[in-house]
C-alpha positions in Angstrom: 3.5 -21.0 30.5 6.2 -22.5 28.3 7.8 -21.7 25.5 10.2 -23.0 22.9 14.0 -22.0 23.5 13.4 -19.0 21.2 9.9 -18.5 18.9 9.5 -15.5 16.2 6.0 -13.6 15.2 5.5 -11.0 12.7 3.5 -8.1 13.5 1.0 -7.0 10.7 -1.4 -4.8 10.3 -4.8 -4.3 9.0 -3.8 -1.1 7.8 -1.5 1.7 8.8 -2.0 3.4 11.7 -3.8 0.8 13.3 -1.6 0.0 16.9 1.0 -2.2 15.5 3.9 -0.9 17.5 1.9 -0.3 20.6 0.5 -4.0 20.8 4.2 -5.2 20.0 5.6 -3.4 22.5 2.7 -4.5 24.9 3.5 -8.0 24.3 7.0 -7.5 24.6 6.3 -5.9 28.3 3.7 -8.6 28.8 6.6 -11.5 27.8 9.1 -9.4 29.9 6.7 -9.4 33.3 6.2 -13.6 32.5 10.0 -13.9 32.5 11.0 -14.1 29.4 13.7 -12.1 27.5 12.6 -10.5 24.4 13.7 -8.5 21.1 11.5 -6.3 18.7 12.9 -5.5 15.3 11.4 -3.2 12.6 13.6 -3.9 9.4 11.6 -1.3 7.3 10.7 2.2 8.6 9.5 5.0 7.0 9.0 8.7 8.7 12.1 8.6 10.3 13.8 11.9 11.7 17.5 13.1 11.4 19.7 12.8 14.9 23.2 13.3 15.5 23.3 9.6 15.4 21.9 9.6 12.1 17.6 8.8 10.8 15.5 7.3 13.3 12.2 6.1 14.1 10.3 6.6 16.8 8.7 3.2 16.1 11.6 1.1 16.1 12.8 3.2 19.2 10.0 2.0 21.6 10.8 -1.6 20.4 14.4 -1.0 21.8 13.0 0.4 25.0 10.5 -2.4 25.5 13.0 -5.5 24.9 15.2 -7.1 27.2 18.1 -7.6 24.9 19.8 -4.4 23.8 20.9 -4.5 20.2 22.2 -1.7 18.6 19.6 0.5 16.8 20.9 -0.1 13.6 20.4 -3.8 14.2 16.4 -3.0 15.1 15.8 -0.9 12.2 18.6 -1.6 9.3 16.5 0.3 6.7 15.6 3.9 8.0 13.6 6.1 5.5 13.4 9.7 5.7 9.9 10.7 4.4 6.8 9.4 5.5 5.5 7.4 2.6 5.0 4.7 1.0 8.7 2.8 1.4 8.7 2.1 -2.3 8.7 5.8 -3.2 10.2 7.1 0.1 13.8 4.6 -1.1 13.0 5.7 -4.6 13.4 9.3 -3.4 16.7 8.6 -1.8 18.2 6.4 -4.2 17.8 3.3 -2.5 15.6 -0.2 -3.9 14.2 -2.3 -1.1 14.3 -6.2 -1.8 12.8 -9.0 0.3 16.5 -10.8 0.5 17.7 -7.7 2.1 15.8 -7.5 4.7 15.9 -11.3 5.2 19.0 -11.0 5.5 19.4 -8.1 8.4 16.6 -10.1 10.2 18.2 -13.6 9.9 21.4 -12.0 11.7 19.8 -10.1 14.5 17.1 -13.4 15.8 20.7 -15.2 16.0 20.8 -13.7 19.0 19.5 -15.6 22.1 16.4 -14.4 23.5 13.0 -16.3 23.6 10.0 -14.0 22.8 11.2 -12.0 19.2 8.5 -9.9 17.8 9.5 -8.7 13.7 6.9 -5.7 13.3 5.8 -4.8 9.6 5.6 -1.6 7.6 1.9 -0.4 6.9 -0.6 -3.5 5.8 0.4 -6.8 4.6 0.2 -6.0 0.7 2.6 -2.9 1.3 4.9 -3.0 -2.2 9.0 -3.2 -1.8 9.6 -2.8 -5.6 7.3 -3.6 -8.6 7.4 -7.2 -8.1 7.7 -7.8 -4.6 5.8 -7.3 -1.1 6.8 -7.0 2.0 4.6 -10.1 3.1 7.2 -11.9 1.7 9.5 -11.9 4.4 7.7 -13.5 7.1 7.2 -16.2 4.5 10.6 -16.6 4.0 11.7 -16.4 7.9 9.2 -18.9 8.1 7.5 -17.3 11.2 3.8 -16.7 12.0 1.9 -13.7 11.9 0.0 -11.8 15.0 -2.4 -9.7 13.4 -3.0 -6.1 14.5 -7.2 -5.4 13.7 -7.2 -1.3 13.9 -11.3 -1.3 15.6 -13.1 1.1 13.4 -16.0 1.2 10.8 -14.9 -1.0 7.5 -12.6 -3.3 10.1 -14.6 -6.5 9.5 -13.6 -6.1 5.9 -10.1 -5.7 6.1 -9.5 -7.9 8.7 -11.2 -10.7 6.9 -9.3 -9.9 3.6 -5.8 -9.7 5.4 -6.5 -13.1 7.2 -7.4 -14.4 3.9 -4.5 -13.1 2.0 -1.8 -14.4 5.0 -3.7 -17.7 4.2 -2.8 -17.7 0.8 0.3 -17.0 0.9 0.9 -19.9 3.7 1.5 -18.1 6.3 0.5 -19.2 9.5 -2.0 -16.7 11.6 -1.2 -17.5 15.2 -3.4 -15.1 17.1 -5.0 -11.1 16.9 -5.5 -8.3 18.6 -8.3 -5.8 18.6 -6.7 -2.2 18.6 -9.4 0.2 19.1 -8.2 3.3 16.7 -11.4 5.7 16.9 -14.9 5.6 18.1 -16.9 3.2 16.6 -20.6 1.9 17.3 -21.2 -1.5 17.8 -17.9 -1.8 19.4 -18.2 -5.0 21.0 -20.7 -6.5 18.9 -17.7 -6.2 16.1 -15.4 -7.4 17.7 -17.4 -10.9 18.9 -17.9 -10.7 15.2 -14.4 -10.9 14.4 -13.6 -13.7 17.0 -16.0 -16.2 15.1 -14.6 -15.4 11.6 -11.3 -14.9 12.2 -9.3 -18.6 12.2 -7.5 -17.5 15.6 -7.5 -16.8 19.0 -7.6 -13.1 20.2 -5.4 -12.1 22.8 -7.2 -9.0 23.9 -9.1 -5.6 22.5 -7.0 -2.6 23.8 -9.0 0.7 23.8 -8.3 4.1 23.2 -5.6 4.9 25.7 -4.3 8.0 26.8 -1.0 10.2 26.4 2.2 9.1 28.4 5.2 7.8 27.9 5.9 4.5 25.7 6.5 2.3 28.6 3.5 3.4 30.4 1.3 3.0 27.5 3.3 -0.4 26.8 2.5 -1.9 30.5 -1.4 -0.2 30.4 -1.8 -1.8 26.9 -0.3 -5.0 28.0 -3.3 -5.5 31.0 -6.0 -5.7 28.3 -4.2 -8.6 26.3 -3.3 -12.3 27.4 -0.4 -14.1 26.0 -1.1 -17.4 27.0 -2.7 -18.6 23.8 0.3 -17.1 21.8 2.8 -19.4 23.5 0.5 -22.1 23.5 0.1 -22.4 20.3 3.5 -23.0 19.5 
């Protein structure tokens, strides 16, 4: 494989709760195990927990444990959020107003840094609201990077899969792959998800099923077995 000197995705999501963090930090194991060195950001987190070292998140946590290049957390996850809403009303509770230059701004100065594979994960869905005006689909717009797509497997997934797609369309985004991220039982598993590779306008890298309990890594390198990068770096 080869790859540009450094290349940037956004991680989205169908939904909440659909795998995003565990399919970014499989790809960032999967990227590490090809060679290449790596970063994972998650500018916008809500749910975080208080620590000595002040809030944090146990997503943007397993994205520093999964890269190659150490940043400071603070770096990874500039805007940590206390309650575990919405992160319109959870900065509305604590005085705070989220604004896509913001984070543009905390993301522009951490990809400075030289690494190849840079994964930016998302908050929620793609529509999630920053303020009344604003999304936070916005950013990857305005970093200019494409979107991997994070398809949570379960009944009504065809729907928003299709919807999402079509929105990052719109907004001219590019969609540069997907993964299937099984989230519950469903029937018709595979007959879905072959749905979902004709419809959707990109490749899939992989459907990860159900896995089970163990540490982030493990679950990072089992996770990263099911998927295959190849077409992501290709398609740069």
């Amino acid at each position: 494989m080869s790859i540009k000197k450094s290349a940037s995705w956004f991680v989205a999501g169908t939904d909440t709760g659909v795998g995003k963090t565990l399919v970014s930090c499989a790809l960032l194991h999967a990227a590490n195990t090809a060679g290449y060195s790596t970063l994972g950001l998650k500018p916008l987190a809500a749910g975080c927990e208080k620590s000595a070292a002040g809030l944090r998140n146990e997503d943007a946590l397993a994205l520093q444990a999964l890269a190659s290049h150490t940043l400071p957390y603070e770096q990874i996850n500039p805007v940590a959020l206390e309650a575990a809403l919405a992160p319109h009303i959870a900065a509305a509770q604590e005085g705070k107003r989220l604004t896509v230059d913001r984070l543009l701004g905390y993301c522009r100065g951490a990809l400075t840094n030289e690494t190849q594979f840079r994964l930016v994960e998302g908050a929620g869905g793609w529509r999630v609201p920053l303020n009344q005006v604003e999304r936070l689909s916005a950013l990857p717009k305005a970093l200019n990077i494409p979107v991997i797509l994070v398809v949570g497997i379960r009944l009504g997934c065809l729907n928003h899969a299709l919807l999402t797609a079509e929105a990052i369309a719109r907004d001219g985004v590019k969609l540069s792959a997907w993964v299937a991220c099984s989230v519950e039982e469903m029937p018709a598993l595979e007959e879905n998800i072959n749905t979902l590779r004709a419809l959707l306008p990109a490749p899939c890298l992989g459907h990860i099923p159900r896995l089970q309990q163990g540490s982030i890594k493990e679950l990072a390198a089992e996770a990263a077995s099911y998927l295959q990068i190849e077409p992501l770096i290709q398609a740069l």
